[in-house]
C-alpha positions as CSV (number, residue, x, y, z in Angstrom):
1,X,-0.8,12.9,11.6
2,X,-1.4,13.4,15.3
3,X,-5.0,14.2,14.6
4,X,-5.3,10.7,12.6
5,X,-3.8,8.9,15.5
6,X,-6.1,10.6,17.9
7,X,-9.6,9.9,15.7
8,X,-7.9,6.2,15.7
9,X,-7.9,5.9,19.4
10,X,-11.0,7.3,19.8
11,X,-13.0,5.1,17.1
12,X,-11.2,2.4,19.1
13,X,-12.4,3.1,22.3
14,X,-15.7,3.5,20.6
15,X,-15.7,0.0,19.3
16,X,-14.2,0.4,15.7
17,X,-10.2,0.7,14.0
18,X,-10.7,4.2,12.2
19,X,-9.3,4.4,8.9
20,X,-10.5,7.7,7.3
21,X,-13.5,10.1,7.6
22,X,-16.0,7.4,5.8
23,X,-14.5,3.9,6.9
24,X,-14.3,2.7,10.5
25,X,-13.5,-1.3,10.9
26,X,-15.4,-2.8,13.7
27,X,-13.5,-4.2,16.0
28,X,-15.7,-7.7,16.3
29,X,-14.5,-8.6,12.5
30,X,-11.1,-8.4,13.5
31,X,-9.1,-11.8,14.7
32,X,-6.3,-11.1,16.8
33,X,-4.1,-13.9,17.2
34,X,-1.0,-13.3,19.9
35,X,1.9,-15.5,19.2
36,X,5.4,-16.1,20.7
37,X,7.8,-13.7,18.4
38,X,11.1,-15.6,16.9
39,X,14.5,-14.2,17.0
40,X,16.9,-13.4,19.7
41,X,15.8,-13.1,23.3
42,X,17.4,-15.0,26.0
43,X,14.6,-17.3,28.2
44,X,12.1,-14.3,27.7
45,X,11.2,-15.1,24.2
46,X,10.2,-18.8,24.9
47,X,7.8,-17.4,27.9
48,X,5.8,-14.8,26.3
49,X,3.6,-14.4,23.5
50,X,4.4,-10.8,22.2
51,X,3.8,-11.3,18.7
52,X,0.8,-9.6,17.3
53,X,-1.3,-10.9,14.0
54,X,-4.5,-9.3,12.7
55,X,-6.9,-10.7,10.3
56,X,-9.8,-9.0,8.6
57,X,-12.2,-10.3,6.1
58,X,-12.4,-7.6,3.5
59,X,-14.9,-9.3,1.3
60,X,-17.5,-9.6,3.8
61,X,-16.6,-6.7,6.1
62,X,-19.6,-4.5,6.4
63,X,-17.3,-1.4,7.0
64,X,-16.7,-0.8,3.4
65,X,-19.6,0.0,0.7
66,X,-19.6,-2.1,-2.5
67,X,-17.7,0.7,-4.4
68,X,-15.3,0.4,-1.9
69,X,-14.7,-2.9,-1.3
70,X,-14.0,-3.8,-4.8
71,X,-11.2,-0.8,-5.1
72,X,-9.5,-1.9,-1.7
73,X,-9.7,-6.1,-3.3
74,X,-7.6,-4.8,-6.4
75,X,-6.0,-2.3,-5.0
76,X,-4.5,-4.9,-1.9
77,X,-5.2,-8.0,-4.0
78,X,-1.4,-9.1,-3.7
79,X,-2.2,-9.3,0.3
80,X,-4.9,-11.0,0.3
81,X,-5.6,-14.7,0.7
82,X,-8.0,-17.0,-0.8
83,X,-11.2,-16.6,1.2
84,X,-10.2,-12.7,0.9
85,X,-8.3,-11.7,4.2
86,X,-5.8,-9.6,4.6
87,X,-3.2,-10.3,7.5
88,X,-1.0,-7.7,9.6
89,X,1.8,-8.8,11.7
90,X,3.9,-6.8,14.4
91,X,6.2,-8.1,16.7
92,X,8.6,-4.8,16.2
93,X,8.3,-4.5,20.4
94,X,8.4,-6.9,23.4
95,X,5.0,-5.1,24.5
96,X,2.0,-7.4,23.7
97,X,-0.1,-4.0,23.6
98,X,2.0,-2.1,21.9
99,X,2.6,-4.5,19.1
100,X,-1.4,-5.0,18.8
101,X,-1.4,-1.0,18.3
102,X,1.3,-1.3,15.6
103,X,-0.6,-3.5,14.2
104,X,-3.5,-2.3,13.8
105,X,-2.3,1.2,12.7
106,X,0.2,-0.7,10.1
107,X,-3.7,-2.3,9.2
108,X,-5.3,0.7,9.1
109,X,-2.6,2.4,6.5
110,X,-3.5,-0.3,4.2
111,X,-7.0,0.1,4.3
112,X,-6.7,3.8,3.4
113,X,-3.4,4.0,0.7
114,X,-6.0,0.5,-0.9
115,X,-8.9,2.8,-0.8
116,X,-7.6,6.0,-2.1
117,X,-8.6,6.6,-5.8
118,X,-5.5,7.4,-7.9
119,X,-6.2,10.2,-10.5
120,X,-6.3,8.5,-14.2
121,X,-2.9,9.2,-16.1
122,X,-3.6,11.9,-18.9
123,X,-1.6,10.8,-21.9
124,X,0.3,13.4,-23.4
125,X,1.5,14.5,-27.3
126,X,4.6,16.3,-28.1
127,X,3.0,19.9,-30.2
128,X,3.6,19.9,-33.7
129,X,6.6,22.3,-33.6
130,X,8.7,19.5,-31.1
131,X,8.6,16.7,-34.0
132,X,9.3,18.7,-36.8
133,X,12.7,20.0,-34.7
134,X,13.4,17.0,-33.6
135,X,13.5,15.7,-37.3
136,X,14.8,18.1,-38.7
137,X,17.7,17.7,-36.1
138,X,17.7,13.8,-36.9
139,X,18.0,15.2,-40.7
140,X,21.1,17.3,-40.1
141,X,22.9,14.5,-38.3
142,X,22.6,12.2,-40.8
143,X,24.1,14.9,-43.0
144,X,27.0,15.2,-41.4
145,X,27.7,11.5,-40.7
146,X,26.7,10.9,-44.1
147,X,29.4,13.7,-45.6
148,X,31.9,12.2,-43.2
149,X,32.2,8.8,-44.9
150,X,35.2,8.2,-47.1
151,X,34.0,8.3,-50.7
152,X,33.8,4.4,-52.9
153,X,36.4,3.8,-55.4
154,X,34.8,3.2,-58.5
């Protein structure tokens, strides 16, 4: 992981958010929105805006392919909002900057588990052998339970 968080502050510092190998969000079509964080915190909290919130357009971002784009909109569609934005908070510290970086990265890990192509679930059979055991052992219980029973008077 420290090599992801190393390409990410490097893409950043080159003017995108880097998500993986093929996918690096600019950092124009991101809105960052710094707002005072609720909670606990004495006369501090009422003074400063620490409180980080990132938007991104995923529809019209021009960071993803059309491939892409329409496996990160199902993949995140619970996230996203009607116009198609997907919105990241942080205000885990009482560090502007650090909560923008948390945010971001917490962005970023969206972006890549939502773009990450899940294998295809291969159904399976139980072998011939397996159901004719397993009814033959349904067979002898019902033996038993049957030979069990207290004869009818007649």
């Amino acid at each position: 992981m420290a090599t992801d968080e190393r390409r990410a502050h490097e893409s950043r510092d080159a003017g995108g958010l880097f998500v993986n190998d093929t996918v690096t969000i600019p950092l124009r079509e991101l809105q960052v929105r710094a707002t005072r964080s609720g909670g606990p915190g004495g006369q501090h909290v009422n003074t400063s805006s620490t409180r980080v919130e990132i938007v991104w357009n995923a529809r019209r971002s021009a960071a993803l392919d059309t491939a892409q784009r329409a496996h990160l909109l199902g993949a995140v569609s619970s996230r996203l909002d009607s116009l198609g934005r997907v919105r990241v908070v942080a205000s885990d510290t009482r560090s502007q900057r650090r909560n923008r970086e948390l945010a971001e990265h917490r962005l970023a890990d969206l972006v890549r588990k939502g773009l990450k192509v899940r294998k295809p679930r291969k159904g399976t059979r139980p072998h011939r052998t397996a159901v004719e055991r397993r009814l033959a052992e349904k067979k002898l219980h019902s033996t038993r339970k049957r030979e069990r029973r207290i004869p009818p008077d007649d």
